[in-house]
N, C-alpha and C positions, 0 to 999 in steps of 0.2 A: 655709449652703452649699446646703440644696435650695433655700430660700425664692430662691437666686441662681438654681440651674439653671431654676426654674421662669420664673423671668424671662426670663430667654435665650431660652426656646420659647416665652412670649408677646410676646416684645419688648419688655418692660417697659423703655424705656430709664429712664426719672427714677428705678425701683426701682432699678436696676443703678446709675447714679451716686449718688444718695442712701445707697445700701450699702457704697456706696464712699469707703475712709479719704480724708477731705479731705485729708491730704499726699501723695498719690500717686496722686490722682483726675484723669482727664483732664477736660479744658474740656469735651467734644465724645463722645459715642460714636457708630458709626454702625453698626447691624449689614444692611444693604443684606448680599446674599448669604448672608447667614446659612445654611446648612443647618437641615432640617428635626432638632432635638436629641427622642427619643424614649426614653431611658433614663439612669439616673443611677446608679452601682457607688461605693459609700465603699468606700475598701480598708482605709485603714487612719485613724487621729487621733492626734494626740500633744496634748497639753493642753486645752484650752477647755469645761472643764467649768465651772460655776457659780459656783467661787470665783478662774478664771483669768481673769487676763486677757488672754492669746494664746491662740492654738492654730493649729493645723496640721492639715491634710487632704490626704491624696489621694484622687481620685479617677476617674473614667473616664466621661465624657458621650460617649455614645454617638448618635449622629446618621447620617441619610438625604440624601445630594446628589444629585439625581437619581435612576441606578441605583446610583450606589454607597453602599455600608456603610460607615460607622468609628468608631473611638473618638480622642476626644481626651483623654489621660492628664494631668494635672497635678498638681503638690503646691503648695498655696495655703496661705499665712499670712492669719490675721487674729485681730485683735484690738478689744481693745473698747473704744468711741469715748467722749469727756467726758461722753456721757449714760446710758453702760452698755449702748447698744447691740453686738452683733459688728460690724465695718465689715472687708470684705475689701480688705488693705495690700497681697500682690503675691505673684503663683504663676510655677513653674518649666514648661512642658509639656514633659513627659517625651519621648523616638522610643520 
């Protein structure tokens, strides 16, 4: 999950698809407008500790558009790919 948020604030597109479960992985990302992302809040996990192979996160990326503040809230699944990598499968963003 950070090694993803981190992505997003450098633009790492190929990390971000490469991280991403080949079954639910788009062809394409683009992040053109992206906000400026500057913090990252885990709230809570449910699985994905070393002997799982799912798990569950939410959490709160917080980011800079312009002048304004916010947070983007999501609960994201992921699980781990043929080679025992994590690969992130598919999140809810929370209002």
């Amino acid at each position: 999950m950070r090694s993803r948020f981190s992505a997003f604030r450098l633009g790492l597109v190929d990390y971000l698809l490469e991280s991403w479960c080949a079954n639910t992985r788009p062809s394409e990302l683009d992040l053109t407008d992206q906000p400026d992302w500057f913090k990252l809040v885990i709230y809570q996990t449910q699985l994905g500790s070393e002997n799982d192979a799912t798990g569950v996160v939410e959490f709160g990326a917080f980011y800079q558009q312009g002048k304004q503040l916010g947070e983007m809230r999501e609960i994201s699944q992921f699980q781990r790919n043929s080679s025992g990598y994590w690969c992130y499968l598919s999140g809810v963003v929370l209002d």
